[in-house]
PDB file of N, CA, C and O in Angstrom:
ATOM      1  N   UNK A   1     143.760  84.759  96.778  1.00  0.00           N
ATOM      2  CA  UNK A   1     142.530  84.723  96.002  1.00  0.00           C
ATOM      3  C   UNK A   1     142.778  83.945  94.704  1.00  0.00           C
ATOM      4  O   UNK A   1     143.641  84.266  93.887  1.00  0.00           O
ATOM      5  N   UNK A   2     142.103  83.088  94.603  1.00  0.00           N
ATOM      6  CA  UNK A   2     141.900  82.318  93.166  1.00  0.00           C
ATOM      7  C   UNK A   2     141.152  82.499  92.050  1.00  0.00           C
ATOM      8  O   UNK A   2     139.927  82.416  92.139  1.00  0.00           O
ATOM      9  N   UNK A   3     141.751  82.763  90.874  1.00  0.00           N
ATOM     10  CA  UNK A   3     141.035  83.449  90.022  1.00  0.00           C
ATOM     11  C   UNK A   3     140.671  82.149  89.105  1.00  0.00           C
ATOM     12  O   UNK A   3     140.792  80.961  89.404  1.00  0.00           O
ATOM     13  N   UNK A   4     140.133  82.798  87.761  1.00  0.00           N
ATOM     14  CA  UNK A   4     139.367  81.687  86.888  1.00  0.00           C
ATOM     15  C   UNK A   4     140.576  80.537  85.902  1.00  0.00           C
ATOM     16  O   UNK A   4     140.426  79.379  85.511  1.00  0.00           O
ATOM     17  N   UNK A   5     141.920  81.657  85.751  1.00  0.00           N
ATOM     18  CA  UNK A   5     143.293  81.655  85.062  1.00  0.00           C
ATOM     19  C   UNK A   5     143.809  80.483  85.867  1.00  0.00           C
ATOM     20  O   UNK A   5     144.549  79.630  85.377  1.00  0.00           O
ATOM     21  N   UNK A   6     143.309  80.471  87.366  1.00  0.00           N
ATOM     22  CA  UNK A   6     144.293  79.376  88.319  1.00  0.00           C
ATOM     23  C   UNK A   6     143.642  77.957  88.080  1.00  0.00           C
ATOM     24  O   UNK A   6     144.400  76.988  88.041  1.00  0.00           O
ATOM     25  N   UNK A   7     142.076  77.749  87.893  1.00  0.00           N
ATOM     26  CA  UNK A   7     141.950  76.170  87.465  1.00  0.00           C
ATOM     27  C   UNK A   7     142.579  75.302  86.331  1.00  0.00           C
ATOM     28  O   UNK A   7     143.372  75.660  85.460  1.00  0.00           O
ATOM     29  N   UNK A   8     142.245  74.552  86.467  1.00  0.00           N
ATOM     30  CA  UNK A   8     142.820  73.674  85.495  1.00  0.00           C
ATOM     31  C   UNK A   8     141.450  72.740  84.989  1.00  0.00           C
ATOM     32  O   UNK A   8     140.393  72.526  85.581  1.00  0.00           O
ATOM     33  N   UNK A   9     141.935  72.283  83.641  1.00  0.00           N
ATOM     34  CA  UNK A   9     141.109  71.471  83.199  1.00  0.00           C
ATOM     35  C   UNK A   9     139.721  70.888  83.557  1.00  0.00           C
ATOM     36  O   UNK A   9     140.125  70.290  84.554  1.00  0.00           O
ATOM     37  N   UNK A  10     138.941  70.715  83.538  1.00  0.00           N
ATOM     38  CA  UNK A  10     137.588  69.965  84.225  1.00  0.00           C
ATOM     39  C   UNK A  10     137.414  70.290  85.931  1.00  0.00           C
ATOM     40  O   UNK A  10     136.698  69.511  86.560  1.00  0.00           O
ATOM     41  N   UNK A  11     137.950  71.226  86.533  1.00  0.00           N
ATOM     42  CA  UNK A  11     138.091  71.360  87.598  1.00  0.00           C
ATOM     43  C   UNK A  11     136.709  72.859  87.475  1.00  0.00           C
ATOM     44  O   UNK A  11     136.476  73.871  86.813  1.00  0.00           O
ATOM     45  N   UNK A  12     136.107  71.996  88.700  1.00  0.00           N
ATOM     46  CA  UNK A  12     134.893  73.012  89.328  1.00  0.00           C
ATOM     47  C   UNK A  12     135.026  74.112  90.534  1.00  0.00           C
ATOM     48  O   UNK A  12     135.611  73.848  91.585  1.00  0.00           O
ATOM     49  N   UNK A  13     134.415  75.375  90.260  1.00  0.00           N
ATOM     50  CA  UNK A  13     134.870  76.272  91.173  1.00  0.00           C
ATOM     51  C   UNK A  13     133.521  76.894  91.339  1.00  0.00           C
ATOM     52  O   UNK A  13     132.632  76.353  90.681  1.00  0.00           O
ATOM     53  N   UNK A  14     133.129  78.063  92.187  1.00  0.00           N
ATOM     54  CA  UNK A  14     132.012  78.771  92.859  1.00  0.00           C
ATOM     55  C   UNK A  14     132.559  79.852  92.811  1.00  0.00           C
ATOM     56  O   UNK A  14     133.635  80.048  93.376  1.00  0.00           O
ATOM     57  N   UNK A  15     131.759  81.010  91.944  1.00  0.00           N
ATOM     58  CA  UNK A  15     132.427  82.444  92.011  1.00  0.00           C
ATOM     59  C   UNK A  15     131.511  83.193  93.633  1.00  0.00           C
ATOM     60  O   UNK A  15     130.467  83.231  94.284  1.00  0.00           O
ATOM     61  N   UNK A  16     133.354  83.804  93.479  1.00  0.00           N
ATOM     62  CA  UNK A  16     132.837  84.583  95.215  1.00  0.00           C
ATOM     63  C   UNK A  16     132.676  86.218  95.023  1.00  0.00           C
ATOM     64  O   UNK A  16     132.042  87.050  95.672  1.00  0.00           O
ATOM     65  N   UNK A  17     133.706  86.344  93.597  1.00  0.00           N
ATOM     66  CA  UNK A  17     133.813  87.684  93.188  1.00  0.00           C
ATOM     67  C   UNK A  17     134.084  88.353  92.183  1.00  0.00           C
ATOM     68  O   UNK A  17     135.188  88.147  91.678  1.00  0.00           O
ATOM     69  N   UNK A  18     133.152  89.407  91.534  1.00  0.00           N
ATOM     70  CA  UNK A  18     133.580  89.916  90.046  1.00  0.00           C
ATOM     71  C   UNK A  18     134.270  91.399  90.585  1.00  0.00           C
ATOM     72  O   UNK A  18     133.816  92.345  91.229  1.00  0.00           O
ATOM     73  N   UNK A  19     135.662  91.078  89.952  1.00  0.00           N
ATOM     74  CA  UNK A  19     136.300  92.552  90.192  1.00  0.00           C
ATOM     75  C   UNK A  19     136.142  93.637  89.033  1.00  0.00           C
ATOM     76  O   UNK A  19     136.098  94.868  89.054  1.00  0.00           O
ATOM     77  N   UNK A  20     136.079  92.744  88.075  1.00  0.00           N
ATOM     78  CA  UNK A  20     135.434  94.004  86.922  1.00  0.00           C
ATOM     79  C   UNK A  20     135.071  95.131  86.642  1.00  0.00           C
ATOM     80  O   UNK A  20     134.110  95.326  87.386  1.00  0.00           O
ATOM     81  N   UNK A  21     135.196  95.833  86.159  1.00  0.00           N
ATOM     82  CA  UNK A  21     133.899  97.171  86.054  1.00  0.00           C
ATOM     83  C   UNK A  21     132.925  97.279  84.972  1.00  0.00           C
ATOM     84  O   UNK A  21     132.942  96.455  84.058  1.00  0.00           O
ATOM     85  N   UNK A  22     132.123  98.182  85.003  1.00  0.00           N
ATOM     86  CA  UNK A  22     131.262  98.189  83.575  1.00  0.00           C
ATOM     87  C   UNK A  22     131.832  98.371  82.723  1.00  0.00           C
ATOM     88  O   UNK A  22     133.014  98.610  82.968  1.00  0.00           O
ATOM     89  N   UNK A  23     131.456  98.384  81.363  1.00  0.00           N
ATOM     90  CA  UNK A  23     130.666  97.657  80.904  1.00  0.00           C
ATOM     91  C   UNK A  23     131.096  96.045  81.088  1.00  0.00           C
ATOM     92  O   UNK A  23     130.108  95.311  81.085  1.00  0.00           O
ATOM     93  N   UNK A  24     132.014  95.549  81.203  1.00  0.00           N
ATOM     94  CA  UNK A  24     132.498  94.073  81.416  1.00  0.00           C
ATOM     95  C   UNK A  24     131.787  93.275  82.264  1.00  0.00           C
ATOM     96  O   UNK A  24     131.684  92.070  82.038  1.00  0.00           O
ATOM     97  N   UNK A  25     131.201  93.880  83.366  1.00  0.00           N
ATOM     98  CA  UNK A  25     130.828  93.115  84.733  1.00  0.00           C
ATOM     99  C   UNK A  25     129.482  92.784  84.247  1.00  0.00           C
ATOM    100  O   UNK A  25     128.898  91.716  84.429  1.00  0.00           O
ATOM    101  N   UNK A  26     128.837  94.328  83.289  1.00  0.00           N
ATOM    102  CA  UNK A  26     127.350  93.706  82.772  1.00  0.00           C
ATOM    103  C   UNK A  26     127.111  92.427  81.850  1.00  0.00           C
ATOM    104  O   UNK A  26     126.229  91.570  81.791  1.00  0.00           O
ATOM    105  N   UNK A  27     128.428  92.711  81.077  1.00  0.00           N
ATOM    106  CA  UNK A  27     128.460  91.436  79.968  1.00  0.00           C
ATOM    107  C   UNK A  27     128.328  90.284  80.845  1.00  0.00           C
ATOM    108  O   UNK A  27     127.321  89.576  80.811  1.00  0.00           O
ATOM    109  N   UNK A  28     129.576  90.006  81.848  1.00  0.00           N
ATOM    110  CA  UNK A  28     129.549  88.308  82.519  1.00  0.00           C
ATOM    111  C   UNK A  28     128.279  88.646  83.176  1.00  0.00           C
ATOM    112  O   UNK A  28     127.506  87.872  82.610  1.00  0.00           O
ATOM    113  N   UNK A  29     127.653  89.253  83.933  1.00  0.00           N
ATOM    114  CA  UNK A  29     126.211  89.141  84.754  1.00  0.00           C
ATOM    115  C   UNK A  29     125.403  88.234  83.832  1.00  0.00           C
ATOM    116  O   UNK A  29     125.213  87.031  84.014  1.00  0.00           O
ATOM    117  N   UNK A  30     124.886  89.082  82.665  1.00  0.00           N
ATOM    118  CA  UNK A  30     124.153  88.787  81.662  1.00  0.00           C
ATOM    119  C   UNK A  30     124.381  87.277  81.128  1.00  0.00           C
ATOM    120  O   UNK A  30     123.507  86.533  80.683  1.00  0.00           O
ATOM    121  N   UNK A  31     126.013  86.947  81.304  1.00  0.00           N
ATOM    122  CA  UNK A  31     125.396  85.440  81.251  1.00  0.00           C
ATOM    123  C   UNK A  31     125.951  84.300  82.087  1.00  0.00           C
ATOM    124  O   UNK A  31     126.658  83.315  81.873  1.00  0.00           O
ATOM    125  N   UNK A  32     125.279  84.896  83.226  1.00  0.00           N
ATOM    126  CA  UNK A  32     124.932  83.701  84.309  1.00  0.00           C
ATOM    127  C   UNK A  32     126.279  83.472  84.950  1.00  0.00           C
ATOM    128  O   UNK A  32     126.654  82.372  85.356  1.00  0.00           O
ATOM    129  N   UNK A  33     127.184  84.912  85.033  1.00  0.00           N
ATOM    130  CA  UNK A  33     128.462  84.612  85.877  1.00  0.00           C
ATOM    131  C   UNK A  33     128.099  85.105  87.009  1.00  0.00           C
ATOM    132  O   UNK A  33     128.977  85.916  87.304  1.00  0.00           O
ATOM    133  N   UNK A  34     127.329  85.087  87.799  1.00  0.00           N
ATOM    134  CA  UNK A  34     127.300  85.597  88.988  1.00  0.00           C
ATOM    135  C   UNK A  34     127.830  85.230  90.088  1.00  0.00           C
ATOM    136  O   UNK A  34     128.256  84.077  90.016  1.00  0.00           O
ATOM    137  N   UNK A  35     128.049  85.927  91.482  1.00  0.00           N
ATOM    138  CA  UNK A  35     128.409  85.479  92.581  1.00  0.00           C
ATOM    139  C   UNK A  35     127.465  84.411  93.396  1.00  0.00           C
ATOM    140  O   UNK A  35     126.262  84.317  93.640  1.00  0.00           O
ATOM    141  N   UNK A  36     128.709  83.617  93.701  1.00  0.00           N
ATOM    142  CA  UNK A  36     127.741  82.119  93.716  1.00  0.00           C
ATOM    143  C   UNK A  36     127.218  80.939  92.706  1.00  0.00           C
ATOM    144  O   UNK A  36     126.605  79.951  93.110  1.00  0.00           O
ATOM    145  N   UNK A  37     127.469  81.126  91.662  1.00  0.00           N
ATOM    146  CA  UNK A  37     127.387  80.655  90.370  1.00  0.00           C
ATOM    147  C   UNK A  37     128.482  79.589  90.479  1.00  0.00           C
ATOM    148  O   UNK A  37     129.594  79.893  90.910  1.00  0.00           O
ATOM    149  N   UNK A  38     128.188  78.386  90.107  1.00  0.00           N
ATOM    150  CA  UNK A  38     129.061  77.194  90.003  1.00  0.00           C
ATOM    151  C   UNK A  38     129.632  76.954  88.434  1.00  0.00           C
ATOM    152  O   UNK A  38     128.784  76.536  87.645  1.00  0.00           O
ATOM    153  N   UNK A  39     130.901  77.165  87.943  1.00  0.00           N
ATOM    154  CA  UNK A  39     131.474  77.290  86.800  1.00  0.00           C
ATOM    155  C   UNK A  39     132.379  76.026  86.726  1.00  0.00           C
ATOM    156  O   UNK A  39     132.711  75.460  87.768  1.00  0.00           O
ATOM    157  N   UNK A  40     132.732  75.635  85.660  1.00  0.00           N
ATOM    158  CA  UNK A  40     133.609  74.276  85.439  1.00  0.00           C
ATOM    159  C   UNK A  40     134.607  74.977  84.139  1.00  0.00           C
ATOM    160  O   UNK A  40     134.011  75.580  83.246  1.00  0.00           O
ATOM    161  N   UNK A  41     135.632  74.901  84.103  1.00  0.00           N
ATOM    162  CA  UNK A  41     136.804  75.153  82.993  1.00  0.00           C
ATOM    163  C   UNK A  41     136.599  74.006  82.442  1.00  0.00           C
ATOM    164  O   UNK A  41     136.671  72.882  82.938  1.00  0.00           O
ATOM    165  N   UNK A  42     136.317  74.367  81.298  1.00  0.00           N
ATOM    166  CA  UNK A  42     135.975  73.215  79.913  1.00  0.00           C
ATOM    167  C   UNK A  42     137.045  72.376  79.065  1.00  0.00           C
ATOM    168  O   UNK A  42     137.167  71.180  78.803  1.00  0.00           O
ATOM    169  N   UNK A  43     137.917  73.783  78.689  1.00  0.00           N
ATOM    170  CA  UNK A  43     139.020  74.002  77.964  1.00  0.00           C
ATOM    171  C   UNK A  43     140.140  75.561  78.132  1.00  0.00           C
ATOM    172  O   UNK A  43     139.783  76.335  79.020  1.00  0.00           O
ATOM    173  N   UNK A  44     141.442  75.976  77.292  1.00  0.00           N
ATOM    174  CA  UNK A  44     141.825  76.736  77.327  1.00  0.00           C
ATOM    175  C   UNK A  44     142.961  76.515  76.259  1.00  0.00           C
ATOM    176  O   UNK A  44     143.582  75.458  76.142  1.00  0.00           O
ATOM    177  N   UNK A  45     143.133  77.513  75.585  1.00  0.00           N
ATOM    178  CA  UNK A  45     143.908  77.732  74.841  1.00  0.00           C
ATOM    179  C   UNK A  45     145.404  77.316  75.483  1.00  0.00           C
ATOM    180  O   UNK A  45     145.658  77.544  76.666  1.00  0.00           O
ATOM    181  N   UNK A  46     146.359  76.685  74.578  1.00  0.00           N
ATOM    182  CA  UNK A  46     147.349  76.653  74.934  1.00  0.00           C
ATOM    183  C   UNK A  46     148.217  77.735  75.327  1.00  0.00           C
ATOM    184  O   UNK A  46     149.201  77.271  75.903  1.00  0.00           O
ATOM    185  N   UNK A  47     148.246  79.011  75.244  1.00  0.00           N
ATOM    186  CA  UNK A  47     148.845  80.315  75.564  1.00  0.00           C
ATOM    187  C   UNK A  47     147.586  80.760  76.723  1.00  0.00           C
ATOM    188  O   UNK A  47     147.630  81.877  77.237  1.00  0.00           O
ATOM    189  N   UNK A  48     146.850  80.108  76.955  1.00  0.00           N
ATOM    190  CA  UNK A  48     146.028  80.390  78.232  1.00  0.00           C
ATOM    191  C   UNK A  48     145.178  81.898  78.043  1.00  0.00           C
ATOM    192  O   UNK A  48     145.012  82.720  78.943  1.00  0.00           O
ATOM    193  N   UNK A  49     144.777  81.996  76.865  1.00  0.00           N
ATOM    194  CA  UNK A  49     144.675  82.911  76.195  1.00  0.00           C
ATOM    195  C   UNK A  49     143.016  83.367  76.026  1.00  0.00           C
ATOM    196  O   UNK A  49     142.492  84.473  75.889  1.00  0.00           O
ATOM    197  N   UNK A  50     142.665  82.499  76.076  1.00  0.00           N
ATOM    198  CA  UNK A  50     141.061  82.179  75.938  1.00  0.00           C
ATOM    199  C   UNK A  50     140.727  81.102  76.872  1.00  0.00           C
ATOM    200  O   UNK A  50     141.575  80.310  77.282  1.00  0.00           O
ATOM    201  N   UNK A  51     139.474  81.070  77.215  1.00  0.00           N
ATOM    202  CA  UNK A  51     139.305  79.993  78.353  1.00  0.00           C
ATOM    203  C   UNK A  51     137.563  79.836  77.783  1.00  0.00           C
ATOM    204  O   UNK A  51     136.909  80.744  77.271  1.00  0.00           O
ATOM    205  N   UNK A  52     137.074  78.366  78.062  1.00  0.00           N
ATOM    206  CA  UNK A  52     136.248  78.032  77.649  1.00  0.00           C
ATOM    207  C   UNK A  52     135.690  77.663  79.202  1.00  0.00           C
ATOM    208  O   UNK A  52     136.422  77.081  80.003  1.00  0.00           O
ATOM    209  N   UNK A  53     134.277  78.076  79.540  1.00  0.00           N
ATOM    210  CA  UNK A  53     133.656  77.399  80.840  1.00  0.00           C
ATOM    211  C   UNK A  53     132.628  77.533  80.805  1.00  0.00           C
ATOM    212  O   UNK A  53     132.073  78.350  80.070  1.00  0.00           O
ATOM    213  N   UNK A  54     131.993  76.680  81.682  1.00  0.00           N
ATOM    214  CA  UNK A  54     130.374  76.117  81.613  1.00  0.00           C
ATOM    215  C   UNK A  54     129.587  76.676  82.531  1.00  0.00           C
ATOM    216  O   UNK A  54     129.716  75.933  83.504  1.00  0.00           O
ATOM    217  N   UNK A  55     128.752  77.646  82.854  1.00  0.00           N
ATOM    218  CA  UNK A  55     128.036  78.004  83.667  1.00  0.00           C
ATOM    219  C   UNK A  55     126.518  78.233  83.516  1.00  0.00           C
ATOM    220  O   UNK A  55     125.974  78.902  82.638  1.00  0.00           O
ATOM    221  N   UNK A  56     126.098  77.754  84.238  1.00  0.00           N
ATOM    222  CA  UNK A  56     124.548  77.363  84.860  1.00  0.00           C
ATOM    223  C   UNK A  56     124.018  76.796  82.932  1.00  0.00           C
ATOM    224  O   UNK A  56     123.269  77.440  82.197  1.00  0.00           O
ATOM    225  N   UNK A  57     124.843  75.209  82.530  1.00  0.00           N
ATOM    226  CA  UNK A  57     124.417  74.797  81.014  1.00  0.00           C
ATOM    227  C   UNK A  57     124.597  75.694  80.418  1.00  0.00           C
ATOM    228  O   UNK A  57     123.649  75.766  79.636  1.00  0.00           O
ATOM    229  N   UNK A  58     125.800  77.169  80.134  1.00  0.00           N
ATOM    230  CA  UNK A  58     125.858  77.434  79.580  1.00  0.00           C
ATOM    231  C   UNK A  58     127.204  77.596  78.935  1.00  0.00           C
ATOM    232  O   UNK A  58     127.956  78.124  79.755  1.00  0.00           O
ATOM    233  N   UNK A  59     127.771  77.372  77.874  1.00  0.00           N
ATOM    234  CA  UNK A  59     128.892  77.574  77.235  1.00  0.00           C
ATOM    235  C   UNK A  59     129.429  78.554  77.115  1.00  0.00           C
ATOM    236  O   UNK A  59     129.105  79.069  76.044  1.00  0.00           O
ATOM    237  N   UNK A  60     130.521  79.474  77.979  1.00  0.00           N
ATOM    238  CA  UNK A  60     130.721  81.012  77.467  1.00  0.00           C
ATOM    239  C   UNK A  60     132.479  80.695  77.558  1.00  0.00           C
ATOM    240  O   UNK A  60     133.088  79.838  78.199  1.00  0.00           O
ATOM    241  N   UNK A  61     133.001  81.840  76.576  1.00  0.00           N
ATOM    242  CA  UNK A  61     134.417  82.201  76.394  1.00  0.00           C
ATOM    243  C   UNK A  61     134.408  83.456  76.718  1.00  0.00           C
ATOM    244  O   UNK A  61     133.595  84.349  76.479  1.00  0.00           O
ATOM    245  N   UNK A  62     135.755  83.435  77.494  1.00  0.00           N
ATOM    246  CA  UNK A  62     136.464  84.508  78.042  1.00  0.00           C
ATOM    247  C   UNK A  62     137.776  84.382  77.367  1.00  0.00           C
ATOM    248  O   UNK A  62     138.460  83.437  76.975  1.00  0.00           O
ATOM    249  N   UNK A  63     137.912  86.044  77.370  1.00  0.00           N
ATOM    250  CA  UNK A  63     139.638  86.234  77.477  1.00  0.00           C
ATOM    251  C   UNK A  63     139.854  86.056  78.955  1.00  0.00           C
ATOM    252  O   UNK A  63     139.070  85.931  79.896  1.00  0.00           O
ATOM    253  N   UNK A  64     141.483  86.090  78.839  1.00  0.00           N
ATOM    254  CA  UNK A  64     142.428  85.953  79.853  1.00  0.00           C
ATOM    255  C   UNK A  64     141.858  87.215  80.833  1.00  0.00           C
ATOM    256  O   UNK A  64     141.468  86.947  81.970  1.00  0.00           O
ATOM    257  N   UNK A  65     141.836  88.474  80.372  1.00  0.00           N
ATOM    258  CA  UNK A  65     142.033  89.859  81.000  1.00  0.00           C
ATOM    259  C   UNK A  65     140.206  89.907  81.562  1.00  0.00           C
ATOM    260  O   UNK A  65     139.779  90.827  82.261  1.00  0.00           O
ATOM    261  N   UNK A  66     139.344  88.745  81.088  1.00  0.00           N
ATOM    262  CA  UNK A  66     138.195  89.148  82.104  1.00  0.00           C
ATOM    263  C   UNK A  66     138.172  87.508  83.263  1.00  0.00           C
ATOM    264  O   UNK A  66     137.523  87.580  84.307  1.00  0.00           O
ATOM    265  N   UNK A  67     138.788  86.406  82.975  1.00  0.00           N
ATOM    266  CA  UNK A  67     138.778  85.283  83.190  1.00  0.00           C
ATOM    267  C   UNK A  67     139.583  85.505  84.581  1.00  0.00           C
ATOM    268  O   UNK A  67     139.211  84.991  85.636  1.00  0.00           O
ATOM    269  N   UNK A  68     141.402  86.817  84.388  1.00  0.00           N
ATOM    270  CA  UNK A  68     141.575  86.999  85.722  1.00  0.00           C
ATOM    271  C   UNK A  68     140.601  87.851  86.516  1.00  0.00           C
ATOM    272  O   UNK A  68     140.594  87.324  87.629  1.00  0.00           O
ATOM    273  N   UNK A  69     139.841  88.805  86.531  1.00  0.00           N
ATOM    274  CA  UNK A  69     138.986  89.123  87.225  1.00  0.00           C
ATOM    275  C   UNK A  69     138.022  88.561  88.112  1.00  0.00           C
ATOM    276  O   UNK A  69     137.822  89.180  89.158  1.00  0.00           O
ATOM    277  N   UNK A  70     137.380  87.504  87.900  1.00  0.00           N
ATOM    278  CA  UNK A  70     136.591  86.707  88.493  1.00  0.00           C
ATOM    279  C   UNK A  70     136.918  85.493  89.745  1.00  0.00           C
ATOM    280  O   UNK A  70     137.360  84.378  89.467  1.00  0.00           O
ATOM    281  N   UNK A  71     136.629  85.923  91.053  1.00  0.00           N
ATOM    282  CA  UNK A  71     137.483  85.344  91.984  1.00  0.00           C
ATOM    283  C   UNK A  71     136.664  84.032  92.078  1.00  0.00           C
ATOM    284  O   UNK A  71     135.703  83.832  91.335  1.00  0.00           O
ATOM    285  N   UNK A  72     137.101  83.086  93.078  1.00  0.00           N
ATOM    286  CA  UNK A  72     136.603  81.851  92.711  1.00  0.00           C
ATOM    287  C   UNK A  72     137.350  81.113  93.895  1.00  0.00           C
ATOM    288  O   UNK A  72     138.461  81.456  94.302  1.00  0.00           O
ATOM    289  N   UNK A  73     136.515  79.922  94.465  1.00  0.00           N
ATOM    290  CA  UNK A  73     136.822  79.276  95.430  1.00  0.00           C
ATOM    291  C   UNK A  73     136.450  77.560  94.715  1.00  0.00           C
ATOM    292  O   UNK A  73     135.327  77.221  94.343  1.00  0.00           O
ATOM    293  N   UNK A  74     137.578  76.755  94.667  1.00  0.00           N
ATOM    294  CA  UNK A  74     137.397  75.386  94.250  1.00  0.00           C
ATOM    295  C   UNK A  74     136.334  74.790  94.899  1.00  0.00           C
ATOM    296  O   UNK A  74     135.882  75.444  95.839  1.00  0.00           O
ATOM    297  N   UNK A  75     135.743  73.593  94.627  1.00  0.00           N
ATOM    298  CA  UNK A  75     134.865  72.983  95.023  1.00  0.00           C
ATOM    299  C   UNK A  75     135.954  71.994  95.738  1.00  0.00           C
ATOM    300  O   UNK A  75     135.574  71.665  96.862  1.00  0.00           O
ATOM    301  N   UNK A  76     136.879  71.590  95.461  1.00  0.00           N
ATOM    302  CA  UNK A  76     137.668  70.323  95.905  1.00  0.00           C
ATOM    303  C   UNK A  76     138.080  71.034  96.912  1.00  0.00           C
ATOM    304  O   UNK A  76     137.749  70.417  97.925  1.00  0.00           O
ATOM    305  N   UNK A  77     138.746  72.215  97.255  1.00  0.00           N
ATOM    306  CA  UNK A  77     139.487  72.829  98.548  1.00  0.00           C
ATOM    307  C   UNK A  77     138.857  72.288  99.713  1.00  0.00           C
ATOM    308  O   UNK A  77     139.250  72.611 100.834  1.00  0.00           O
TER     309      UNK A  77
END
C-alpha cells in the first residue's frame, strides 16, 4: 500500500483510502481529501515532516502522522 509519505515531488496520486480515525478523518474529509480524490505533492519539508498537496484547487498541509494514513494509488503506475 502506498501512502501520501511515498510520493515524491510533483507526482500525482488518487486516494483509495483514509485509515484515520475521528476527529482527523473529519478534518481531511472537510477538505476535499476524499476517496477517489486526485491529489498532487506540491512540496515537503526536508525532514519529510510536513507535506504540502493540492487537492480538488485546493492547497492543504499535512503532518507526516496524517499524510501516512492516507492510502493512495499513483497515476503513473
Amino acid at each position: 500500500m502506498k501512502r501520501i509519505i511515498d510520493l515524491k515531488i510533483d507526482e500525482e496520486a488518487v486516494v483509495q483510502k483514509i485509515l484515520a480515525k475521528e476527529p482527523v478523518k473529519g478534518r481531511l474529509l472537510s477538505m476535499g481529501i476524499v476517496k477517489g480524490a486526485k491529489i498532487k505533492v506540491i512540496a515537503h519539508t526536508l525532514d519529510r515532516q510536513t507535506w504540502d498537496i493540492l487537492s480538488n484547487n485546493t492547497k492543504v498541509a499535512l503532518r507526516d502522522e496524517e499524510a501516512n494514513l492516507i492510502v493512495v494509488k499513483s497515476i503513473y503506475e
